[in-house]
N, C-alpha and C positions, 0 to 999 in steps of 0.2 A: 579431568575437568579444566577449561580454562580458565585461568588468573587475568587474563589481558585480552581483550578485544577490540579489532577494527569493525565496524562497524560501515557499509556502505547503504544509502537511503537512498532513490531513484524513484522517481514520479511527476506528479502536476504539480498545482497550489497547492494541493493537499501536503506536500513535501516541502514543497519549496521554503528556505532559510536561508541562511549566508552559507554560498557556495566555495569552494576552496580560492584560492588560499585562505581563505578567516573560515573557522571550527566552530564558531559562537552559533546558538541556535537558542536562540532566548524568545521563550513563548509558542516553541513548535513542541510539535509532537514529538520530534527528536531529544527535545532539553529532559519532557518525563521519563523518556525511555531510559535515557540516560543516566538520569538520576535516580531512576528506580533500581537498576541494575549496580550502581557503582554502593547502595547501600546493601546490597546481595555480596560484597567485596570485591566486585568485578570492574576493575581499571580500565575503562571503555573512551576509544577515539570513535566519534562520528563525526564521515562527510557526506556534506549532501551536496546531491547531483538532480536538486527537483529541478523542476523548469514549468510554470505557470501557463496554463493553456495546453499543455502538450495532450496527444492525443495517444493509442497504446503503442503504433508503429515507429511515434518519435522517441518512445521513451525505449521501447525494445532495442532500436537504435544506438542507442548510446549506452547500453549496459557495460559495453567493451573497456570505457575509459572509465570505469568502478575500478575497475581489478588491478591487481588482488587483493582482497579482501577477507577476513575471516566470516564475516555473514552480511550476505547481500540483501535486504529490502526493498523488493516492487510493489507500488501501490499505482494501476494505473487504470484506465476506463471510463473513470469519471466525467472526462471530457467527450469519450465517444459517446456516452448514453444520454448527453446533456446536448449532442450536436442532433441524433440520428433519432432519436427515440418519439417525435411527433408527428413521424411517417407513418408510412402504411407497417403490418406485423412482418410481413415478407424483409422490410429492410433493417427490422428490427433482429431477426433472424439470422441476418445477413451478417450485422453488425456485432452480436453476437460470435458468432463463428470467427469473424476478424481480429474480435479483441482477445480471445484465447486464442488463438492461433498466434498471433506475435507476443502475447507474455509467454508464451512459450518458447519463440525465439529467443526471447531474451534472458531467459531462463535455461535454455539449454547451452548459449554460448556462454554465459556462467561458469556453469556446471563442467561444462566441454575444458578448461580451464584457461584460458586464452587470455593472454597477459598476466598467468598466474593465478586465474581464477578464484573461486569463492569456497572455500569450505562447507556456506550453509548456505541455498537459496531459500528464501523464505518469502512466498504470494501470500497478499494478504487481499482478502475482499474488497470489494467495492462498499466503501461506508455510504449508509442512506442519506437520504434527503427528506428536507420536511415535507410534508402537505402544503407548500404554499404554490400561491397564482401563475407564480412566473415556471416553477418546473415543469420541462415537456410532460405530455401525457401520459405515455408508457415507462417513463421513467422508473418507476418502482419494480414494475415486474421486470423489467430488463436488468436490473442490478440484480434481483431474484434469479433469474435464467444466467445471467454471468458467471454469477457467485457458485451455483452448483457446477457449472462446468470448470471452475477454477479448481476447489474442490478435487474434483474427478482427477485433474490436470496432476496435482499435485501426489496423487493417491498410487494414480500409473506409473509416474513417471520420477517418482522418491524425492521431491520437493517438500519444501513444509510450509503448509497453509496457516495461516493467524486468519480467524475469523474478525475481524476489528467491528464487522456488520454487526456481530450478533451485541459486541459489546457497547452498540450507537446507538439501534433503533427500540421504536415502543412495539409492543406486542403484535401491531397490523404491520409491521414491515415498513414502515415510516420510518425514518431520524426524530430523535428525543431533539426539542427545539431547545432542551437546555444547552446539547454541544454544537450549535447549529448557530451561526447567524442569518438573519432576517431576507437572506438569498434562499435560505435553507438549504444550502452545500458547504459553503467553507466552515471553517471550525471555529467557536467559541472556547477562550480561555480553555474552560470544563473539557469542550471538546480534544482539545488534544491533549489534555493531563488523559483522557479514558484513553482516547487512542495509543498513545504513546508508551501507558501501565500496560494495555494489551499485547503491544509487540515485545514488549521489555517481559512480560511473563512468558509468551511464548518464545522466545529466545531463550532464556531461564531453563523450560522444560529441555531444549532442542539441545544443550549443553551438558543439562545433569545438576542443576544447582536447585529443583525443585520436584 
């Protein structure tokens, strides 16, 4: 079991915190994970490498300059489903297919160990979104359709999935607007204590500390 962890975070806003050189991440999702796990006795560094707006193919992109790392975290899509998902189902399909197809690139060159690679690749779902005016239309089934093929992605291919979805939304496949701000996508306070205890458990399991 590990005593000491690196910790690498990679994503959109959903991630995004003070990027290296500064390790501070006060009020992310990163800070609960952190602090969940360090009271598990686990001496944990995390850097984050979000980047705000990115889409899956920027973020697959840059997975290379994570490493190495002991357990890598990809959270990304959010921005694809938020760009593409008020089209027609054909492009929703389309987009779909693209956004697992590059977390997998970047998950494989992970894996593949390049630049010393990651020990644990760990995909986490696409967190919901509220019911509100401004989200595209298909929005919710498209995270729905995402999410099982990440899922799948991870199943085939020995990655380890963190549901964060299951731990965000209300019973209809929505975002709980408690962890939700009033866009009904980025995170609320609450929001990323949940998110944050979510990865920091499934990391726990992935280790042996629960």
């Amino acid at each position: 079991m590990l005593k000491k962890l690196r910790i690498a975070t990679i994503g959109d806003s959903l991630t995004q915190g003070n990027p290296p050189p500064n390790f501070y991440h006060p009020g992310t999702y990163q800070h609960w994970m952190k602090r969940w796990l360090i009271k598990q006795g686990i001496h944990t560094r995390v850097v984050n490498w979000g980047i705000g707006g990115q889409v899956a193919h920027e973020i697959a992109s840059r997975v290379p300059q994570t490493l190495p790392t002991d357990v890598l975290i990809i959270m990304g899509g959010t921005n694809d489903v938020w760009r593409y998902s008020a089209f027609d189902d054909d492009l929703s399909i389309e987009m779909t297919e693209d956004v697992v197809e590059q977390l997998a690139i970047g998950a494989k060159s992970a894996n593949q160990g390049m630049n010393g690679g990651a020990k644990y690749v760990l995909l986490c779902s696409i967190p919901p979104m509220v019911k509100v005016s401004t989200i595209p239309r298909d929005a919710l089934k498209n995270i729905t359709r995402i999410n099982n093929k990440i899922k799948d992605l991870c199943e085939n291919e020995g990655y380890y999935f963190c549901d964060v979805n299951g731990e965000m939304r209300l019973p209809d496949g929505s975002g709980n607007p408690t962890y939700h701000q009033p866009d009904g996508v980025h995170f609320t306070p609450a929001g990323n204590r949940a998110c944050g205890e979510a990865i920091a458990k499934c990391i726990a399991r992935i280790i042996g500390i629960v």
